[in-house]
Structures are given as structure tokens and as C-alpha cells.
One Martini backbone bead per residue (centre of mass of N, CA, C, O) as a GRO file, in nm:
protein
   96
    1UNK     BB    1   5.648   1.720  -0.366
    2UNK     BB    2   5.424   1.571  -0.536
    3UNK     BB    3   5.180   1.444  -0.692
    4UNK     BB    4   4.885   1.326  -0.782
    5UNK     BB    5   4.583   1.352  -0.744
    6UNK     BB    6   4.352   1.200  -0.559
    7UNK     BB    7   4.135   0.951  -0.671
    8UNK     BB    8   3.808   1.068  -0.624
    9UNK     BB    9   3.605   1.225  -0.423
   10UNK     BB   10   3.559   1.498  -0.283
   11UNK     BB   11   3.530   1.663  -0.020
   12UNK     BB   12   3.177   1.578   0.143
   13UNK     BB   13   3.146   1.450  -0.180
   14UNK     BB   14   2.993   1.388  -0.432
   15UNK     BB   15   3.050   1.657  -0.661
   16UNK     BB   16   2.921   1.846  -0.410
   17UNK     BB   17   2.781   1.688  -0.261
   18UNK     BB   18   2.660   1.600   0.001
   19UNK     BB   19   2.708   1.383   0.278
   20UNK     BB   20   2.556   1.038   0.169
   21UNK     BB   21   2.413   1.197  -0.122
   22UNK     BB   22   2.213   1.325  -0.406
   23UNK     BB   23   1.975   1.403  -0.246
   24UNK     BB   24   1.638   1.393  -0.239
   25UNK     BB   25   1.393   1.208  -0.133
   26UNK     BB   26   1.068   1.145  -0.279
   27UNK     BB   27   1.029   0.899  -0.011
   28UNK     BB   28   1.182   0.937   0.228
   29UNK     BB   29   1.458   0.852   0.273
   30UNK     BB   30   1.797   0.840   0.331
   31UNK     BB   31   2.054   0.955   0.233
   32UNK     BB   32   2.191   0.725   0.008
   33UNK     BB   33   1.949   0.546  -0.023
   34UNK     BB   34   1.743   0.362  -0.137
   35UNK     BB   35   1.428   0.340  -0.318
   36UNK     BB   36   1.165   0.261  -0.244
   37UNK     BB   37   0.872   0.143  -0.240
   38UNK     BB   38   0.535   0.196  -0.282
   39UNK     BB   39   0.306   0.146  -0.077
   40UNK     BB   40   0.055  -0.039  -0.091
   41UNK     BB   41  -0.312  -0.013   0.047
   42UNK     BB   42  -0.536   0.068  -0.122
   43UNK     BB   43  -0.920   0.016  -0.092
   44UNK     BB   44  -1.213   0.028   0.128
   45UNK     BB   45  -1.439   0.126  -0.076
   46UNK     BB   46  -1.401  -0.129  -0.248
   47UNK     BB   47  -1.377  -0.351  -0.026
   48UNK     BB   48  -1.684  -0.332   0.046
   49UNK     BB   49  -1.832  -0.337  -0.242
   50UNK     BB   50  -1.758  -0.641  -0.288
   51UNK     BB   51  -1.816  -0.763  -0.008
   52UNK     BB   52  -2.125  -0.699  -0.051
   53UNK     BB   53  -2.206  -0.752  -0.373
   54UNK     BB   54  -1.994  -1.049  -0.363
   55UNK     BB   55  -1.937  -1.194  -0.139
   56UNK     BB   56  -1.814  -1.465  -0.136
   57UNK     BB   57  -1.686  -1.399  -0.414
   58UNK     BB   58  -1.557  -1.148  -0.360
   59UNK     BB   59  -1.407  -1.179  -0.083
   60UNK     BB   60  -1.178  -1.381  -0.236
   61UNK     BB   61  -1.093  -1.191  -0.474
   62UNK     BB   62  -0.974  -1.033  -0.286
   63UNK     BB   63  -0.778  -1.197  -0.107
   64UNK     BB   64  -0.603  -1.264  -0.360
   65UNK     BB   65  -0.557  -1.001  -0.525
   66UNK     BB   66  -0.528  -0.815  -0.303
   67UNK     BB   67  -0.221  -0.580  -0.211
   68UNK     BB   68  -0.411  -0.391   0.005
   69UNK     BB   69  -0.507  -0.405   0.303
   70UNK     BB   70  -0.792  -0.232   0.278
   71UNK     BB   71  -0.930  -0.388   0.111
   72UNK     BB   72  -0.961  -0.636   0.279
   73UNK     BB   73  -1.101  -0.509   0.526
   74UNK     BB   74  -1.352  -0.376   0.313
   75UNK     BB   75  -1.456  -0.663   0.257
   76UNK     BB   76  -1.518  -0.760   0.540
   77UNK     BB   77  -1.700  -0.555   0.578
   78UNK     BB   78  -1.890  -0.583   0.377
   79UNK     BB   79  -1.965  -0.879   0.435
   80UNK     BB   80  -2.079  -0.818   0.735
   81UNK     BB   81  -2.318  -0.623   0.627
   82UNK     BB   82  -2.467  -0.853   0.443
   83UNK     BB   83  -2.501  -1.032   0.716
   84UNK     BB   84  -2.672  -0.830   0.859
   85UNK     BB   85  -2.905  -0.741   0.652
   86UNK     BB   86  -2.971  -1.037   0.507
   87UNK     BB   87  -3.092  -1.225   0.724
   88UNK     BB   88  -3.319  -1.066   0.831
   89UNK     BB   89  -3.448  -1.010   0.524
   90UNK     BB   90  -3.499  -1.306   0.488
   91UNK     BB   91  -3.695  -1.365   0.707
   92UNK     BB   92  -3.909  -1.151   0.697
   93UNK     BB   93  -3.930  -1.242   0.351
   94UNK     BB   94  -4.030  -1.566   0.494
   95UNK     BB   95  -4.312  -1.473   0.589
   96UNK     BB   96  -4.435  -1.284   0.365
   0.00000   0.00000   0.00000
């Protein structure tokens, strides 16, 4: 005779879900992954402007505490910038 159904998700999936997974990620994961956490990258555009504007001081505390490649990346940028600039015309400017 047979006894009661077996107790579990129906074939397929979950409650009639794909199997694998609960529906689409909308972080991009794989059907059934966890959620991962959305990447920071940070702004290269401010950390031109810190490197640039702040100096050896800028650039220490973009290093500190930014926490995405970008901005650090944008602060050695704008620190490199403002030693290309400031050397010269600070020469230029004690010879005058």
C-alpha cells in the first residue's frame, strides 16, 4: 500500500523553485550562493583631489582609511601631480 509522502521539497526544488536556488541574485552569485557584498572601489577622483590638496598629509590618511583601490591609487596619483608642479615652481619661484 504505501504509506504518507515523503517529507522534503517537492522534485525540482524548493516549493516549486528552479533547483539550486531561491530566484535570481542581484549581485550576480550563482543560483543557491549567498549573497556576496558589493565590492568597494572608492573614487579616484577624490583621491586625486586629497592627494593632491593634502599633501604628504592627504595622502597618509587616504591610505589609512580608504578602503577602496581606487581612491588610493587616485591619491599617489594626485601626490605625484603636486610634486611634478610644486618642485618647479617653487624653484622658479625663489629664484624671482
Amino acid at each position: 500500500m504505501g504509506g504518507p509522502p515523503p517529507m522534503g521539497a517537492p522534485p525540482g526544488g524548493a516549493w516549486g523553485q528552479p533547483p539550486g536556488g531561491y530566484g535570481p541574485n542581484p549581485y550576480g552569485a550563482p543560483m543557491g550562493g549567498a549573497y556576496p557584498l558589493p565590492v568597494v572601489q572608492g573614487s579616484t577622483g577624490l583621491g586625486i583631489l586629497a592627494g593632491f590638496f593634502g599633501g604628504c598629509i592627504g595622502l597618509v590618511l587616504v591610505l589609512a582609511l580608504a578602503k577602496g583601490p581606487d581612491t588610493k591609487r587616485g591619491a599617489w596619483i594626485g601626490f605625484a601631480i603636486q610634486i611634478v608642479i610644486g618642485i618647479p615652481l617653487r624653484l622658479f619661484l625663489m629664484r624671482h
